[in-house]
C-alpha positions as CSV (number, residue, x, y, z in Angstrom):
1,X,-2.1,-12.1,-9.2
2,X,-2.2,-8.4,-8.3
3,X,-1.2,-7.3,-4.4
4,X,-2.6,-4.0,-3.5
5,X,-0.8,-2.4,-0.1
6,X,-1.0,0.3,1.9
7,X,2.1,2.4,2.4
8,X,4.1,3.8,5.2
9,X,4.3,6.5,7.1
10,X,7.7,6.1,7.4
11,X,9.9,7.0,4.3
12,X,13.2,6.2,3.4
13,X,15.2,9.2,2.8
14,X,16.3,9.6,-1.3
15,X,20.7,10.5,-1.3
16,X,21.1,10.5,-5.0
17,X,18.0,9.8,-7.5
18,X,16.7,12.4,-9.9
19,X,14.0,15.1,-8.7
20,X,10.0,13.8,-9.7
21,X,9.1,13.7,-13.1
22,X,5.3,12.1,-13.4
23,X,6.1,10.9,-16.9
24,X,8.3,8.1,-15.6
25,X,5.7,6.7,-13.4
26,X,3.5,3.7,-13.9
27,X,-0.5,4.2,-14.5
28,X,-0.2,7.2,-16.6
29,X,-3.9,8.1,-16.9
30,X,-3.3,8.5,-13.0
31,X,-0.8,11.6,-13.8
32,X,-3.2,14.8,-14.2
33,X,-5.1,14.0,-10.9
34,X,-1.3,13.5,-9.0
35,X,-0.4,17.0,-10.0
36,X,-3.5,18.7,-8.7
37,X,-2.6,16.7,-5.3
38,X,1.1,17.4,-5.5
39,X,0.4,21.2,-6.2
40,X,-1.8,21.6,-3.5
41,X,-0.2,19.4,-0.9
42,X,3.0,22.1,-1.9
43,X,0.9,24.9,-1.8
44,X,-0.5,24.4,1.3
45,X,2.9,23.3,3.4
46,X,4.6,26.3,2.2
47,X,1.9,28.7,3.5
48,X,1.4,28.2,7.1
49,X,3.6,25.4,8.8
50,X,0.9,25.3,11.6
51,X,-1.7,25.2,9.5
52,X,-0.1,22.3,7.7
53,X,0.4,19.9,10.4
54,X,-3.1,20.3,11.1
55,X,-4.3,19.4,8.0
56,X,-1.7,16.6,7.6
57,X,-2.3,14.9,11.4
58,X,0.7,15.4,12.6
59,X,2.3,16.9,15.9
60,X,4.6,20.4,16.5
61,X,7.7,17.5,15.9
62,X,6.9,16.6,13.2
63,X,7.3,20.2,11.8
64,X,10.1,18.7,9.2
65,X,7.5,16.8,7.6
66,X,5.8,19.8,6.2
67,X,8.7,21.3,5.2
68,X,9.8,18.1,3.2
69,X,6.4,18.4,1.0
70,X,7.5,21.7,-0.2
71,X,11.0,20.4,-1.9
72,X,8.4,17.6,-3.5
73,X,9.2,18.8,-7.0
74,X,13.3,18.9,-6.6
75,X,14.5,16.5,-3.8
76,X,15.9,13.2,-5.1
77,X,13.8,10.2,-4.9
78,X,13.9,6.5,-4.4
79,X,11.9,3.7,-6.1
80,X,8.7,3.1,-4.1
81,X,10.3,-0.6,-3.3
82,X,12.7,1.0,-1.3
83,X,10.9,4.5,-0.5
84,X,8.7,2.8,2.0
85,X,9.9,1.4,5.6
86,X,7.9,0.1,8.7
87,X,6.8,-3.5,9.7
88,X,5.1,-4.6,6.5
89,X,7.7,-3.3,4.1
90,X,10.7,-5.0,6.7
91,X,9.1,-8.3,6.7
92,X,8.6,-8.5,2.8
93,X,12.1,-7.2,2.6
94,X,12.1,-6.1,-1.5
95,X,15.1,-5.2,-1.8
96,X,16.7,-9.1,-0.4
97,X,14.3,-11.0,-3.1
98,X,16.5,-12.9,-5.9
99,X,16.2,-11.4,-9.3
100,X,13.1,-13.7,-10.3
101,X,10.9,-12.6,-7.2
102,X,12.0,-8.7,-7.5
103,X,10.6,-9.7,-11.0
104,X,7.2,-10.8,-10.0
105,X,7.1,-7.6,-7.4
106,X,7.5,-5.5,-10.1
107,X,4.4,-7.0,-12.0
108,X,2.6,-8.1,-8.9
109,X,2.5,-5.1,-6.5
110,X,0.7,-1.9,-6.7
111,X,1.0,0.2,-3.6
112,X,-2.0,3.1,-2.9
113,X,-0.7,6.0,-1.5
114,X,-2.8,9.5,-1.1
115,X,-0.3,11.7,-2.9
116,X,0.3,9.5,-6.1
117,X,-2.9,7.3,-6.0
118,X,-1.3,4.2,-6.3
119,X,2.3,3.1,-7.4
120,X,4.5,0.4,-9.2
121,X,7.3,-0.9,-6.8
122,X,9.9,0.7,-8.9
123,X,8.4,4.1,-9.5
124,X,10.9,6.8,-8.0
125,X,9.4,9.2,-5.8
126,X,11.0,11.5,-2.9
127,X,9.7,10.7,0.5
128,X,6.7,12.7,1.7
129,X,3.6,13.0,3.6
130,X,0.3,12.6,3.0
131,X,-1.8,9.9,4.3
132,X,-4.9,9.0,2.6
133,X,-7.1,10.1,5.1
134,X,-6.1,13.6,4.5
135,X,-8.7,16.0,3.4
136,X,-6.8,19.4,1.5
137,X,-8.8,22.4,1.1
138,X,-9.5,22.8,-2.5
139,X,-9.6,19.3,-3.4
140,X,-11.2,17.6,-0.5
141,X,-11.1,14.6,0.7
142,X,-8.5,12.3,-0.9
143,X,-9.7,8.9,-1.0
144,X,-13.0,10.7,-2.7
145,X,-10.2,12.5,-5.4
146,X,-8.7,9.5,-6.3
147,X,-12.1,7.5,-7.2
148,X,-12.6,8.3,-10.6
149,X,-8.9,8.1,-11.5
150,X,-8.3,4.9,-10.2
151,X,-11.5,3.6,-11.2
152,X,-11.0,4.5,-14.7
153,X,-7.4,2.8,-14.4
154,X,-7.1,0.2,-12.4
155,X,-9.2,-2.5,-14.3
156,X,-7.2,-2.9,-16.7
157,X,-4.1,-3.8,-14.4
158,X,-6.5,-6.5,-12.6
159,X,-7.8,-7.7,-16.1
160,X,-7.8,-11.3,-15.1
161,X,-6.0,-11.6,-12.3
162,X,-6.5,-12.8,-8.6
163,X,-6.3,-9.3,-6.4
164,X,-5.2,-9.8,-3.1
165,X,-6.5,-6.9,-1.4
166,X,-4.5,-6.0,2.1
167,X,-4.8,-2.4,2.0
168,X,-5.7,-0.8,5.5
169,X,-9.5,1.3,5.8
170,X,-8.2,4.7,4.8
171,X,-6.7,3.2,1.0
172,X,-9.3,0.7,0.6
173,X,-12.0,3.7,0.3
174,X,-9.9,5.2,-3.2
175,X,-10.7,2.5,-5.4
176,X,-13.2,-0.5,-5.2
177,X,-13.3,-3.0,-7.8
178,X,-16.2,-3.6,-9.8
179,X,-18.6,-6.3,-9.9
180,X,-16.3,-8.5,-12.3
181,X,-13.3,-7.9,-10.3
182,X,-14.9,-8.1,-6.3
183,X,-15.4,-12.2,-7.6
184,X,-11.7,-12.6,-7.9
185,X,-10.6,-10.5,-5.5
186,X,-10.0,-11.5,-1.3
187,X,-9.2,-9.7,1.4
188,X,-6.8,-11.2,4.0
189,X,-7.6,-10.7,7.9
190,X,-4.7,-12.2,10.8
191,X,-5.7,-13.7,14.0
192,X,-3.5,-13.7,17.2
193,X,-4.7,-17.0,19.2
194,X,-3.9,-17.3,22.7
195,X,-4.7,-20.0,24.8
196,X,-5.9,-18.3,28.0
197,X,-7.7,-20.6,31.1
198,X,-7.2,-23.6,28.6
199,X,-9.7,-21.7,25.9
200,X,-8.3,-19.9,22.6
201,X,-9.0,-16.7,21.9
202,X,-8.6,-15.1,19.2
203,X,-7.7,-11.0,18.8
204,X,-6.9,-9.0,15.6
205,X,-3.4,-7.2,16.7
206,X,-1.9,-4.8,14.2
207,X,1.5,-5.6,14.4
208,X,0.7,-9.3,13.4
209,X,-1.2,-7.9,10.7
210,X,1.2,-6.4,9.0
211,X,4.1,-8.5,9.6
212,X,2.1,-11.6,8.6
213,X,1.1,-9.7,5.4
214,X,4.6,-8.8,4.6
215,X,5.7,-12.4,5.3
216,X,2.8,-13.5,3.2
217,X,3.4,-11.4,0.1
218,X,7.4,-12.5,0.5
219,X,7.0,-16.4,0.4
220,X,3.9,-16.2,-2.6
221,X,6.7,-13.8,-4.6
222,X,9.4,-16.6,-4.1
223,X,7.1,-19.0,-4.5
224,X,5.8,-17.7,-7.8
225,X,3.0,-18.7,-6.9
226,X,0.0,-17.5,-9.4
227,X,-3.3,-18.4,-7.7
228,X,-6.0,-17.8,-9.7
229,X,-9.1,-17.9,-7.4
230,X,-9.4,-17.1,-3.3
231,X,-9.6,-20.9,-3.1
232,X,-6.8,-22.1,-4.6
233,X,-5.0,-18.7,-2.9
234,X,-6.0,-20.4,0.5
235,X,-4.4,-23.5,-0.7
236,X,-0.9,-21.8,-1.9
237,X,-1.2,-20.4,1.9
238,X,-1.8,-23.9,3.3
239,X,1.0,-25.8,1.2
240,X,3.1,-22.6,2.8
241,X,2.4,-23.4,5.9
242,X,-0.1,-20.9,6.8
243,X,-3.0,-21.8,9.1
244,X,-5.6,-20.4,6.6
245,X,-9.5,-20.2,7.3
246,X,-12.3,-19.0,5.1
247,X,-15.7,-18.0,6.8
248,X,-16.8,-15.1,5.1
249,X,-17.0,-14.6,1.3
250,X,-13.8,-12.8,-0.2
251,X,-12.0,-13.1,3.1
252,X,-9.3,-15.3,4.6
253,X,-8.3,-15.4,7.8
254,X,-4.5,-16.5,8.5
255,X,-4.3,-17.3,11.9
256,X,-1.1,-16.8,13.9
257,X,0.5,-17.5,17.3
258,X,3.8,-15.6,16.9
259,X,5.4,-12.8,15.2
């Protein structure tokens, strides 16, 4: 099975890891469109800090940020496991897995990210960002840039496999699987249900959706679970004790009542 998640916009900040080097990151092939990101996303921070922000989406506060992306190339970095924080990345909680579940993360989950295109859970990287949304001015926008790269690939890492695609709207836009791979691949959508007046109702709230991801992606890794199809995915779900649904073709709904 092959996980694909978002990332975070929070970052966990590097202490003692060695500055980037590309070459020790997985997805090679991916390496010559990261630099022209990375050398941009530089460029552009360390030329007008206003100018920056804008381009990045963030506020005057956030000011740091941009001068972060300018030590890209020298500040120490952190495997992307640990690199990322925030309510997904808590509740799958990489770093408390036993040795045989880190194992299957390591194999299992590729993270997208609009700086590196997408990333093995132990490829070290200094904190940064860049959201996949953003749009640089030479290169454009980012989830067009990385396309081709990923498309060209990513196949080969989904050869096969079940993909369990929980990215959010902005990384899902970088790479879409082909024909071949859209059959084996399902997205996973989490319901909130109330009971309001005596009738449920149901309401797609975000932080459900990503703690119930994380939780998900924790218990099928310590499982070692290795569904092979959406249906027998749903299953795994259901013999987790996950109130699974399946209306839509390539989409599960796990329904929820509490964080």
């Amino acid at each position: 099975m092959l996980v694909l998640l978002p990332p975070s916009e929070g970052k966990a900040d590097g202490r003692d890891g060695p500055p980037l080097d590309l070459s020790r990151l997985s997805l090679a092939p991916l390496n010559p469109a990261r630099e022209q990101v990375l050398t941009e996303l530089i460029e552009v921070c360390a030329a007008d800090t206003d100018k920056a922000r804008d381009i990045l989406g963030l506020s005057e506060r956030q000011s740091g940020e941009v001068a972060r992306n300018t030590a890209l190339r020298t500040a120490p970095t952190l495997p992307a496991g640990r690199l990322y924080t925030g309510v997904l990345y808590d509740a799958l909680g990489l770093a408390t897995l036993d040795a045989a579940a880190g194992e299957r993360a390591a194999r299992s989950l590729l993270v997208f990210s609009g700086l590196w295109g997408a990333l093995r859970v132990g490829d070290p990287v200094p904190a940064y960002r860049c959201s996949g949304g953003v749009r640089l001015p030479a290169l454009g926008a980012l989830a067009r840039h990385w396309r081709e790269p990923l498309a060209a690939a990513l196949p080969e890492a989904a050869e096969g496999r079940l993909v369990l695609d929980l990215r959010s709207t902005a990384y899902a836009g970088m790479w879409k699987p082909d024909r071949e791979t859209a059959r084996r691949t399902t997205t996973v959508r989490v319901l909130q249900s109330r009971v309001v007046d005596g009738v449920e109702k149901r309401s797609v709230v975000s932080h459900f959706n990503k703690a119930t991801k994380g939780r998900v992606v924790r218990a099928l890794l310590e499982a070692g679970a290795e569904p092979r199809t959406p249906a027998e995915l749903a299953e795994v779900l259901r013999d987790l004790g996950h109130q699974v649904e399946s209306d839509a073709p390539g989409r599960l709904d796990i329904v929820v009542t509490e964080v």
